[in-house]
N, C-alpha and C positions, 0 to 999 in steps of 0.2 A: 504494500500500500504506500501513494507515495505522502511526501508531507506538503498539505497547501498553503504554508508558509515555510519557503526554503532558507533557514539561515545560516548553513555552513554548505561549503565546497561539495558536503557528500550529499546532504541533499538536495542539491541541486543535479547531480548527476543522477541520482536517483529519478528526478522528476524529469529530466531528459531523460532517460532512457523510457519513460512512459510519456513521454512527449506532452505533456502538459506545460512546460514552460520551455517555449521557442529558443533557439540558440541565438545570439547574436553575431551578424554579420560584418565581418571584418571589411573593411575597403580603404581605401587609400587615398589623396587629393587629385588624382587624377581626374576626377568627377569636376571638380573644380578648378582644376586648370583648363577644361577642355569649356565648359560655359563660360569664364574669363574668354579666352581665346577668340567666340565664338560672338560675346556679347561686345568684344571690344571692336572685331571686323565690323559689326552690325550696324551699330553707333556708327561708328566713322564710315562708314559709307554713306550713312541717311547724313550726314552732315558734310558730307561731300558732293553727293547730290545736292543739297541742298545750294552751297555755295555756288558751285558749279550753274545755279540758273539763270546768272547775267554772265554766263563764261569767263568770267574774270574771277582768280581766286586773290584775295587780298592778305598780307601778314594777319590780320585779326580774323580772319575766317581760316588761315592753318593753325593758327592758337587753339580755335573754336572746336575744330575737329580735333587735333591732341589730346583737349578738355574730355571732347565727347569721349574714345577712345580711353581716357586714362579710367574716368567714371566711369562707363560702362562696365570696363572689364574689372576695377576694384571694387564696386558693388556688388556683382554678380558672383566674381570669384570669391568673395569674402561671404556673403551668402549663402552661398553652397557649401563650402568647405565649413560653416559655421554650423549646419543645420545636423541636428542626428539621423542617424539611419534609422528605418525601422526596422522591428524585429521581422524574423520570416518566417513564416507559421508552415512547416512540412506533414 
């Protein structure tokens, strides 16, 4: 019988082995460097576009996109890499 409050090491094995209490999944930042990466392309292109609409790019509209590009991707990457996993119920 397992115990439905695990407080040491064994029963908690115990209750994984009867699967009552989910393992938790190991992962890495990679999760988070790949939406940094992906949010900071994103950004700086909607602000590249953007400027790009009198064809003329100006010193304060390459700042603009930098900006975009810098926020994007340390919002997103720091968010992600921030947030917990959940557990995964087999």
């Amino acid at each position: 019988m397992s115990n439905p409050n695990p407080t040491t090491v064994t029963d908690v094995a115990i209750d994984l082995a009867d699967k009552t209490v989910p393992p938790v999944v190991v992962t890495s930042s990679t999760k988070a460097f790949v939406g940094a990466a992906l949010a900071g392309i994103t950004s700086g292109a909607a602000a590249l576009a953007s400027a790009l609409a009198d064809n003329v790019i100006t010193g304060g509209e390459w700042i603009t996109i930098l900006a975009a590009i810098a926020v994007g991707a340390g919002l997103t990457g720091g968010g992600v890499y921030g947030a917990t996993n959940k557990r995964v119920v087999s």
